[in-house]
C-alpha positions in Angstrom: 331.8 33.4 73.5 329.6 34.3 70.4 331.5 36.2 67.5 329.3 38.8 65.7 330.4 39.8 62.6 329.6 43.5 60.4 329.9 44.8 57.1 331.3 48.0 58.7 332.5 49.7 62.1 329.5 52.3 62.1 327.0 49.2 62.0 328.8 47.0 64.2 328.9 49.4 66.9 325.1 49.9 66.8 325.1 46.2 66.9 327.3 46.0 69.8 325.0 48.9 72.1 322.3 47.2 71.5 323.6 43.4 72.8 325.6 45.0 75.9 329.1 44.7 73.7 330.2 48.2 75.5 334.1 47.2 76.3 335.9 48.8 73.5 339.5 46.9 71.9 341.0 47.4 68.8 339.4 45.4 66.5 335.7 44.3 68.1 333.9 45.3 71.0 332.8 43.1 74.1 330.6 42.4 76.8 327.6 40.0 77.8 328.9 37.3 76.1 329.3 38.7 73.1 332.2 40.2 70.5 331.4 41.9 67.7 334.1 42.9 65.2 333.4 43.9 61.4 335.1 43.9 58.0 335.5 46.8 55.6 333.5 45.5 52.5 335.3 42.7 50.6 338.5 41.4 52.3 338.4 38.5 50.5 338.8 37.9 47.1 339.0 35.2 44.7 342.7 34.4 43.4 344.3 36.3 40.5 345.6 33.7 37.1 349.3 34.1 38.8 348.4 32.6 41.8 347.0 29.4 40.7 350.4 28.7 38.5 353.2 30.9 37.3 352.7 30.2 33.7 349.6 32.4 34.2 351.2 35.4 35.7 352.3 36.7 32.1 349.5 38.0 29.5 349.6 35.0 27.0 347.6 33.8 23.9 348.5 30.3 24.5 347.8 30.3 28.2 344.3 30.6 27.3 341.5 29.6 28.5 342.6 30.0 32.1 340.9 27.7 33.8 341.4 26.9 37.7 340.8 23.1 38.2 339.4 24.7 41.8 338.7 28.3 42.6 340.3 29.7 45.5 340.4 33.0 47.9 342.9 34.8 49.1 342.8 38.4 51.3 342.9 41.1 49.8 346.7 42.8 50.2 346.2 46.0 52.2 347.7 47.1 55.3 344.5 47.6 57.2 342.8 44.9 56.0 345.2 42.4 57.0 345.7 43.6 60.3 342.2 43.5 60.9 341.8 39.8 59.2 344.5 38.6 61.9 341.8 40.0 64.7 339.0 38.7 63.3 341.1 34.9 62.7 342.0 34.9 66.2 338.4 35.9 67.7 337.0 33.5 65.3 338.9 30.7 66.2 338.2 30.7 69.7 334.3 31.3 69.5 331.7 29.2 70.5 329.7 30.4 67.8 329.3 32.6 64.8 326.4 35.0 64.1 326.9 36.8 60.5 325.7 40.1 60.7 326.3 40.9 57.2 323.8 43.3 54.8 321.3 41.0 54.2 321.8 40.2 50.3 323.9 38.2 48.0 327.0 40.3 48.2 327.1 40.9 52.3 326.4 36.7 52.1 329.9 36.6 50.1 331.7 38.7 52.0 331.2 37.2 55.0 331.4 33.5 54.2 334.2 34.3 52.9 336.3 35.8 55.9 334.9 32.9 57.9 336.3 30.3 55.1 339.5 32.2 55.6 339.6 32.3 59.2 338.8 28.1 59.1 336.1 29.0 61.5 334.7 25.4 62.6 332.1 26.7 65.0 328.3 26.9 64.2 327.2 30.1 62.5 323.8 31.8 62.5 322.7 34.5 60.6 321.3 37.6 61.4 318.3 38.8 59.0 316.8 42.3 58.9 315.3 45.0 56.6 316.5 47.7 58.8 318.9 49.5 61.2 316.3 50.5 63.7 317.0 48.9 67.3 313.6 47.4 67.0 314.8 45.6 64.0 318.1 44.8 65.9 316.3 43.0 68.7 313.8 41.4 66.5 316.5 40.3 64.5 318.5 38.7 67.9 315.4 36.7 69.1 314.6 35.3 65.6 318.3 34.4 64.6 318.3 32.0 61.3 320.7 29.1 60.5 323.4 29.9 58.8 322.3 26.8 56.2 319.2 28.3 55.4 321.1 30.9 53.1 323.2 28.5 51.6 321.5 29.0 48.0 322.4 32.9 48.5 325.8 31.8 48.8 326.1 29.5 46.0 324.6 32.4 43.9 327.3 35.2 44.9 329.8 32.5 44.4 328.7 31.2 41.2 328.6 35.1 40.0 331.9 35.6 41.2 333.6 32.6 39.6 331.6 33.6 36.7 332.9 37.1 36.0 336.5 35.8 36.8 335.9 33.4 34.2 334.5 36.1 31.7 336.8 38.9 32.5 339.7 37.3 33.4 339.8 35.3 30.2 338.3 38.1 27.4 340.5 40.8 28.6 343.1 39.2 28.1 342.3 37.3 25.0 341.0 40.9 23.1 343.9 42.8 24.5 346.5 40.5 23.1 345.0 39.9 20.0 343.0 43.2 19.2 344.8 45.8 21.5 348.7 45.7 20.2 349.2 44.6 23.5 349.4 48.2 24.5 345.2 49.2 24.8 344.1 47.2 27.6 340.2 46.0 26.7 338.2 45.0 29.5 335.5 42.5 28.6 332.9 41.8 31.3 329.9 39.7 31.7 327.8 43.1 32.7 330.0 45.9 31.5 330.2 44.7 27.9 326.5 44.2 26.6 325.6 47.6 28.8 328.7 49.5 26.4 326.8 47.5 23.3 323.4 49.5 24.8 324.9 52.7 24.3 327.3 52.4 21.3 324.0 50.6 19.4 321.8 53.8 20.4 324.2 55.9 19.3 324.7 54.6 15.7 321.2 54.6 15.1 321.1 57.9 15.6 324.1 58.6 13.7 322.7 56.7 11.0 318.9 58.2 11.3 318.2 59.9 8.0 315.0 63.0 8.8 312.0 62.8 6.7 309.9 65.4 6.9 305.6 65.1 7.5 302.7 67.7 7.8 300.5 68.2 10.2 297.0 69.5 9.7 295.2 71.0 12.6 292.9 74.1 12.9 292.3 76.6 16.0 288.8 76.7 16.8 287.7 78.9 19.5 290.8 79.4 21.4 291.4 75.7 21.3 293.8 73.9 18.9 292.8 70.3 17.2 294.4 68.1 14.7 293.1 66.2 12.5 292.8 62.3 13.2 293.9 60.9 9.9 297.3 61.4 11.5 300.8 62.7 9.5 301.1 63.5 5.9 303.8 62.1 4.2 303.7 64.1 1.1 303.0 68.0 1.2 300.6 68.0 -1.5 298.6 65.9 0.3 298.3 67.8 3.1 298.0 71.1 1.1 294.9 69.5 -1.0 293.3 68.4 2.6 294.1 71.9 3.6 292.4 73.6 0.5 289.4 71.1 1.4 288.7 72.8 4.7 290.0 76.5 4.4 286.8 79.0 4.5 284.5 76.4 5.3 282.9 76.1 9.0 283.8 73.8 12.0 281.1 71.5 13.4 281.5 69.9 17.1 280.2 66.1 16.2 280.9 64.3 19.4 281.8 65.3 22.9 282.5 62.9 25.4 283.5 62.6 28.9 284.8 59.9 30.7 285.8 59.8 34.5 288.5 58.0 35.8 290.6 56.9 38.3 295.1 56.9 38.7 296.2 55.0 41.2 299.2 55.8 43.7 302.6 54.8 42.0 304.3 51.6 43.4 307.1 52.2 46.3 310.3 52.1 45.7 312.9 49.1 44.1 316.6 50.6 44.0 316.4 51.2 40.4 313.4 53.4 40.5 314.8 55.3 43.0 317.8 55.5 41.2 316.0 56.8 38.0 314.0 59.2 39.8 316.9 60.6 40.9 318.7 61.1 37.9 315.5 62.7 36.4 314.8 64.9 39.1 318.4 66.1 40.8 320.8 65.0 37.9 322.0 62.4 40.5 324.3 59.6 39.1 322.9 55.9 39.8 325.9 55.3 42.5 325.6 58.8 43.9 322.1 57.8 44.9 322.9 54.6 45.7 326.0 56.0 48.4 322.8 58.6 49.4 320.5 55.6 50.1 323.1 53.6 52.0 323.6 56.3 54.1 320.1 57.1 55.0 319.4 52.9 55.8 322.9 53.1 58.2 321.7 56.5 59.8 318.2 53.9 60.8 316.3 56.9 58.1 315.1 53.9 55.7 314.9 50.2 54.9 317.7 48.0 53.1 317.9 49.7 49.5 319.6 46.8 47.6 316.5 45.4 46.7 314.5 44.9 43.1 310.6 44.5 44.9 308.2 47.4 44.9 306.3 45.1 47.4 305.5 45.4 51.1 305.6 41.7 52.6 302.0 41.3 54.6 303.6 41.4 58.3 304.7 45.2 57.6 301.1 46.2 57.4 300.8 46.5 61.2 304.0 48.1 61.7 303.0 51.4 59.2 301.2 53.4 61.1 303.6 54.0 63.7 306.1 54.6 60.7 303.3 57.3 59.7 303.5 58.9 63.0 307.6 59.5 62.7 306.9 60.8 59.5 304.1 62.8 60.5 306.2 64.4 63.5 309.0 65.2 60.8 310.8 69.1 60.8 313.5 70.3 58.7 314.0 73.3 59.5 310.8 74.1 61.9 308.4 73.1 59.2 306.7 70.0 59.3 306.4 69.0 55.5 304.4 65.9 55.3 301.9 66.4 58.5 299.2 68.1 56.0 299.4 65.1 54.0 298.9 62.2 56.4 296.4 64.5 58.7 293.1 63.0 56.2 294.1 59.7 56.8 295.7 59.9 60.6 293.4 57.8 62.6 291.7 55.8 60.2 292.8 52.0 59.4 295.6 53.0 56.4 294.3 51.4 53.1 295.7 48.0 52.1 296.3 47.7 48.3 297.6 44.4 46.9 299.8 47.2 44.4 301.8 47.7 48.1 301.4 44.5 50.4 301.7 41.2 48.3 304.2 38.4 50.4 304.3 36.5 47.7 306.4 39.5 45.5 309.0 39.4 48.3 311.8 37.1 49.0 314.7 38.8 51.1 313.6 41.9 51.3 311.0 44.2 50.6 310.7 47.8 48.9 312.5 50.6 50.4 310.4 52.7 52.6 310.7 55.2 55.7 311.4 53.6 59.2 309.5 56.0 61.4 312.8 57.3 62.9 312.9 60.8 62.4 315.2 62.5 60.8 318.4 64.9 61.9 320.7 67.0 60.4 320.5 65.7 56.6 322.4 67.1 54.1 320.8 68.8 51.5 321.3 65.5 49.1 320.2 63.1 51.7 316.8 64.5 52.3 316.2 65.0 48.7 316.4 61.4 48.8 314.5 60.7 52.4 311.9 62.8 50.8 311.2 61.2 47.5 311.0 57.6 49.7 308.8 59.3 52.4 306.3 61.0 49.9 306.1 57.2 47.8 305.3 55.9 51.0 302.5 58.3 52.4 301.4 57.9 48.6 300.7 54.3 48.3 298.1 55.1 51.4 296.1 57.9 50.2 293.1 57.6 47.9 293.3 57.3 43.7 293.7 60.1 42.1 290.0 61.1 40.4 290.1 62.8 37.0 287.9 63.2 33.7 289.0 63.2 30.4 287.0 65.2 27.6 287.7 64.2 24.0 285.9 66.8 21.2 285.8 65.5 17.5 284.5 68.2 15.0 284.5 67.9 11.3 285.0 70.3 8.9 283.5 68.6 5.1 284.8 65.2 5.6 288.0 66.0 7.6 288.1 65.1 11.5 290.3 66.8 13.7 290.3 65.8 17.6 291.4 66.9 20.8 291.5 66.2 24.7 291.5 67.2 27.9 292.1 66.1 31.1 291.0 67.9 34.5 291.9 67.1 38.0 288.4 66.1 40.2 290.2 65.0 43.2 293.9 64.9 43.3 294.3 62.2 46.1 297.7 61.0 46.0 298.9 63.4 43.5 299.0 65.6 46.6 302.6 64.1 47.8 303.8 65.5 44.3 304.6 68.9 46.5 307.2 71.2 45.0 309.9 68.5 44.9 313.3 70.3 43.9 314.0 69.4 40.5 317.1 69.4 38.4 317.0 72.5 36.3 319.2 71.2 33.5 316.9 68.6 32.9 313.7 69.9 31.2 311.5 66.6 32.1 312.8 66.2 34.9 309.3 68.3 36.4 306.8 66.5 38.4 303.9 68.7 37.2 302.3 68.0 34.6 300.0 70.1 32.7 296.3 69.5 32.2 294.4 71.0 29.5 290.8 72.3 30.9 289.2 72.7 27.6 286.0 75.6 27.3 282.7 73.9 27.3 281.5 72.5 23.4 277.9 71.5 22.8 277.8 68.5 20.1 275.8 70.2 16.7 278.2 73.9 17.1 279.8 75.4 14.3 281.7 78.1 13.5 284.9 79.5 11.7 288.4 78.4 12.3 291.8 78.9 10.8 293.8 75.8 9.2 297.3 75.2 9.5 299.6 73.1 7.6 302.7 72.7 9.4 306.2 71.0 8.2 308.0 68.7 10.8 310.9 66.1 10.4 310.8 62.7 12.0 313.4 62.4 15.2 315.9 60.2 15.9 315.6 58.2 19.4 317.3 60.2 22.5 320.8 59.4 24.0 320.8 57.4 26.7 321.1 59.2 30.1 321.9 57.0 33.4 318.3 56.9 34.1 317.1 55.5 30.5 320.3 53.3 30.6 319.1 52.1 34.4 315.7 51.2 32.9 317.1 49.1 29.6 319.6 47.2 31.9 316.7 46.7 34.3 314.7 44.9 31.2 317.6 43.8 29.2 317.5 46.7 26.8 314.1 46.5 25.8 311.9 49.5 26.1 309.0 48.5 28.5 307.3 51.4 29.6 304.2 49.2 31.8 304.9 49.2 35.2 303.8 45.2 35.7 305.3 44.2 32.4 308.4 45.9 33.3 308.8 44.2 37.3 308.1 40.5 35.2 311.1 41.2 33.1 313.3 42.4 35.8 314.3 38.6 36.3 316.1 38.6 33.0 317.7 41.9 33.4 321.6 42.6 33.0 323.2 43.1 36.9 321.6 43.2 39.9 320.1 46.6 41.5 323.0 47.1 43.6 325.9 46.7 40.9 324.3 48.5 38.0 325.5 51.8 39.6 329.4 49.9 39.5 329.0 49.3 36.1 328.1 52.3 34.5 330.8 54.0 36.5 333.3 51.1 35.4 332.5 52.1 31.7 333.5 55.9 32.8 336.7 54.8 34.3 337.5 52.3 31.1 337.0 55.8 29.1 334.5 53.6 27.1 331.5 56.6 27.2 331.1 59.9 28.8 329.0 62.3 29.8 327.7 65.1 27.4 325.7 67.3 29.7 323.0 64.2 31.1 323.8 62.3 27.6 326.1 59.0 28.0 327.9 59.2 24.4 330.2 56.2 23.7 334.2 57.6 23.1 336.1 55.8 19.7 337.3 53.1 21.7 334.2 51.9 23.0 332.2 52.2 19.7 335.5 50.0 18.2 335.6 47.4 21.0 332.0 46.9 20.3 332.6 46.3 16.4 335.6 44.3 16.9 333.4 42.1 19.4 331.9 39.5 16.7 330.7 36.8 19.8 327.1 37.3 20.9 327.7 35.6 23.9 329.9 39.0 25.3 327.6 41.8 24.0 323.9 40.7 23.7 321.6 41.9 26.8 319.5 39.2 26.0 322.0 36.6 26.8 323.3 38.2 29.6 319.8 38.4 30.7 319.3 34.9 30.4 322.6 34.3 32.6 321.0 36.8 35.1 317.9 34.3 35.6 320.0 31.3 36.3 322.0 33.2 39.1 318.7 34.3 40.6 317.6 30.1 40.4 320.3 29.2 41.7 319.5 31.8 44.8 316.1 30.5 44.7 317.6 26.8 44.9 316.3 25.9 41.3 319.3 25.5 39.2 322.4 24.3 40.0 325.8 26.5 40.4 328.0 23.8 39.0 326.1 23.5 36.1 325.9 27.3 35.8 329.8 27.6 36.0 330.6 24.3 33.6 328.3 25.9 31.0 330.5 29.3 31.3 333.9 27.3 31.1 332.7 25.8 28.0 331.2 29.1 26.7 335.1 30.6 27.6 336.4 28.0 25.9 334.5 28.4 22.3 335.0 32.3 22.8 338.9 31.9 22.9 338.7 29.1 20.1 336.9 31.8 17.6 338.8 34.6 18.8 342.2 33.2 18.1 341.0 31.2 14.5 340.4 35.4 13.6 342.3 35.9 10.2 341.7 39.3 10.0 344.3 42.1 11.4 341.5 44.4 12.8 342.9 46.5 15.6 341.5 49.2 18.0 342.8 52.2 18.0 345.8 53.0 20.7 343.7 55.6 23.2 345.4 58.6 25.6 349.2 57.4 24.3 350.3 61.3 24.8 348.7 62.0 27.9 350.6 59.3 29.3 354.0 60.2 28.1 353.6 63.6 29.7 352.6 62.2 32.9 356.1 60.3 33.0 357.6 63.1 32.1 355.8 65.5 34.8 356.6 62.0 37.4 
């Protein structure tokens, strides 16, 4: 008997339809050879300190650093879960063989090796591989089943993660709550969580700290049409006001007009984290709001696996889009067919092929998150926001560059030049997908329209009055971080990288993976480290004072943490070694505590929410 083995119910029973599994039991379903059961997420998890030695099980400064001589798992203590371990333990031991049907990433890997590990499943195990939920997928997936040993470095990556954060977190919570919380403020230190709190509390004291200067601005309005001068800012009004006197009465003179054409092209598809921005800009979504949306749509068959960090199409999809056009194509939400005017130009022609889209060597597991074909039924009003942002990405990438000219005007007036420009639509070609995409109305930018500025038609030699302006402005302080800024910094380990190719070469050293900066940000909520002001993410007292008391670089620096993010992805890739990843972490552990606990100083954070928690007793 073969033992297949979900991430869910809802996904095993599509699994189970599909193989000929139609007896129903409780627990796994069964037929043609076949069982299929599932987990619920994480049954598994790794030991806590008390288990590995009593000694452990109180919060201690001398019992640190806690450090297992071997780390162990153990299932996780809830009612349902263990009932459904003792099913999956007894199907598992009597099977012939294994076939993990686990998402297809680093964390379903985990999950699922370790249930087996639990179970002391001795049989042989293959894994099943796919990008989607479609039957097609299903059945391709069947016939082309992998080796369970193949993904081995994918394992030792999750694990190595794992042991690593237990390490981290189980060992600087403690160590700052004992020595820096009166043992009464519990401060949770993580390997993620900590140098994404230092993003937000550093943001926010540099605008706290940002002292206004004011400048002036000279520009004059010359035939309808504003243009400022190129010499840039004044920093000193009188200055400005003697550049000012320089021009006033005198005539404007068109010197240069020039006109260049150009082309846009489509933007890349879809990685999780650009999703999850766009998102956040557009609908106000939160990064794991979108994330539970997408996750939805790829078990509903809607759209491809969406843990991913590519915005690459491997080259064996190419064949497979047009018939993903056609679902899309055929489309209706409520009667009306919303993307059948845009693919009609290109339906039956050979779609374009860009290497910007289809480029095997930018994928390993999976590829970017695109439309399946299947069309779509009865979506909430979130979902298809969602579905329709991927689905108008993907008809994008096929469509032609968008062709545009750009006018820049120079005129003098004595020995002042002022400048401006102009851009005007020739052909819109992708920007057609644009649409009237719903848009979150609290969020000014959040607008997918952007306006051009047709100028009137100058001839170089004209001249003619104008009137001068002078005008006073003070110098900004950077904006707040919002969830889809904050994405973007953790995506390039807080710097600001606003080039699309720069940015996908630094994602390797960026803090968390796709699929757990969502957990993060929402773990920092629930710590009541930051909170939302409107779209801002402001850091409370207690998170701007853990920061401060936090004098090791190791816990708070992005960079760092971005450097520990590149090793976990090696060791994925089979290029560095997961014992050497974790030995370096003990020792880094160790040197933390050592510092930590040689601290002289009685600095102390401040006892949060003491109140509030007496009343609740009282209201208990």
């Amino acid at each position: 008997m073969t033992v297949c083995i979900a991430e869910k119910p809802s996904v095993a029973r599509d699994i189970a339809r599909i193989i000929g599994a139609t007896s129903s039991h409780e627990g796994y379903m069964e037929g043609n050879g076949f069982q299929v059961t599932w987990t619920y997420g994480h049954l598994c998890t790794l030991k806590e300190p008390g288990d590995y030695t009593p000694m452990w099980k109180p919060w201690a400064l001398t019992q640190l650093p806690m450090i297992p001589p071997r780390f162990g798992i153990k299932l996780i203590e809830q009612e349902h879960i263990i009932k459904q371990f003792a099913i999956i333990e007894r199907l598992m031991q009597q099977a012939d063989r294994i076939v993990n049907c686990g998402d297809a990433g680093q964390e379903g890997e985990l999950i699922q090796r370790w249930v087996m590990q639990k179970a002391q499943a001795t049989c042989p195990v293959h894994r099943l591989w796919i990008s989607s939920m479609t039957d097609e997928a299903i059945r391709e997936g069947f016939a082309n089943l992998k080796d369970q040993q193949d993904y081995q470095p994918l394992y030792m990556a999750g694990l190595s993660r794992a042991i690593g954060d237990w390490l981290l977190g189980m060992n600087a919570t403690r160590l700052y709550t004992l020595k820096y919380g009166q043992n009464r403020q519990i401060l949770s230190i993580g390997r993620v969580q900590t140098p994404t709190l230092a993003l937000i509390v550093n943001r926010q004291k540099e605008i706290q700290n940002f002292k206004p200067e004011p400048y002036w601005v000279l520009a004059t309005v010359y035939r309808d049409t504003t243009f400022t001068a190129t010499k840039g800012k004044f920093t000193n009004k009188e200055e400005g006001e003697k550049a000012f006197a320089t021009i006033e009465g005198k005539p404007f003179t068109i010197t240069k007009v020039e006109k260049k054409e150009g082309k846009e092209q489509p933007p890349q598809l879809y990685d999780l984290t650009s999703l999850q921005v766009d998102c956040n800009r557009k609908f106000g979504f939160s990064a794991e709001q979108t994330l539970n949306l997408i996750q939805t749509l790829y078990e509903r068959k809607l759209t491809t696996y969406p843990r991913v960090d590519t915005q690459y199409l491997s080259d064996d999809i190419y064949p497979k889009c047009p018939q993903t056009m056609n679902g899309l194509y055929q489309t209706k939400f409520s009667g009306v067919a919303p993307y059948a005017d845009l693919i009609r130009p290109i339906g039956g022609k050979p779609l374009r092929k860009s290497k910007r889209v289809f480029d095997t060597s930018k994928v390993t597991d999976h590829h970017a998150i695109i439309p399946t074909g299947v069309i779509p039924q009865n979506l909430s009003d979130a979902e298809r926001k969602v579905y329709d942002l991927v689905a108008r990405r993907f008809i994008g990438a096929f469509l032609p560059d968008c062709k545009f000219s750009t006018t820049t005007v120079v005129g003098k007036v004595d020995e002042i030049e002022f400048k401006v420009t102009g851009k005007e639509i020739l052909d819109p070609g992708w920007r057609v997908v644009r649409g009237n995409t719903s848009e979150n109305p609290e969020n000014p930018e959040s607008s997918d329209k952007e306006e051009e500025k047709t100028l009137p038609t100058f001839t170089k030699g004209e001249s003619g009055p104008h009137k001068p302006t002078l005008t006073e402005k003070m110098t900004t302080p950077p904006p707040y971080y919002n969830e889809a800024s904050l994405l973007r910094a953790m995506e390039t380990a807080g710097k600001f990288v606003e080039d699309e190719e720069l940015r996908a070469a630094m994602k390797e050293n960026g803090i968390g993976r796709p699929s757990s900066r969502a957990a993060i940000i929402e773990t920092l909520f629930k710590r009541h480290y930051i909170r939302r002001e409107r779209k801002r993410l402001v850091a409370t007292d207690t998170g701007i004072e853990l920061i401060d008391l936090i004098r090791e670089d190791l816990l708070k620096s992005c960079e760092l943490t971005g450097i520990w993010e590149k090793k976990l992805r090696d060791i994925e890739h089979g290029k560095y070694d997961a014992r050497q990843f974790i030995d370096e972490l003990k020792q880094q552990v160790t040197d933390i505590v050592h510092d930590v606990m040689a601290d002289s100083s009685n600095r102390r954070v401040t006892v949060v929410q003491e109140t509030p928690k007496k009343e609740k007793k009282k209201e208990a």
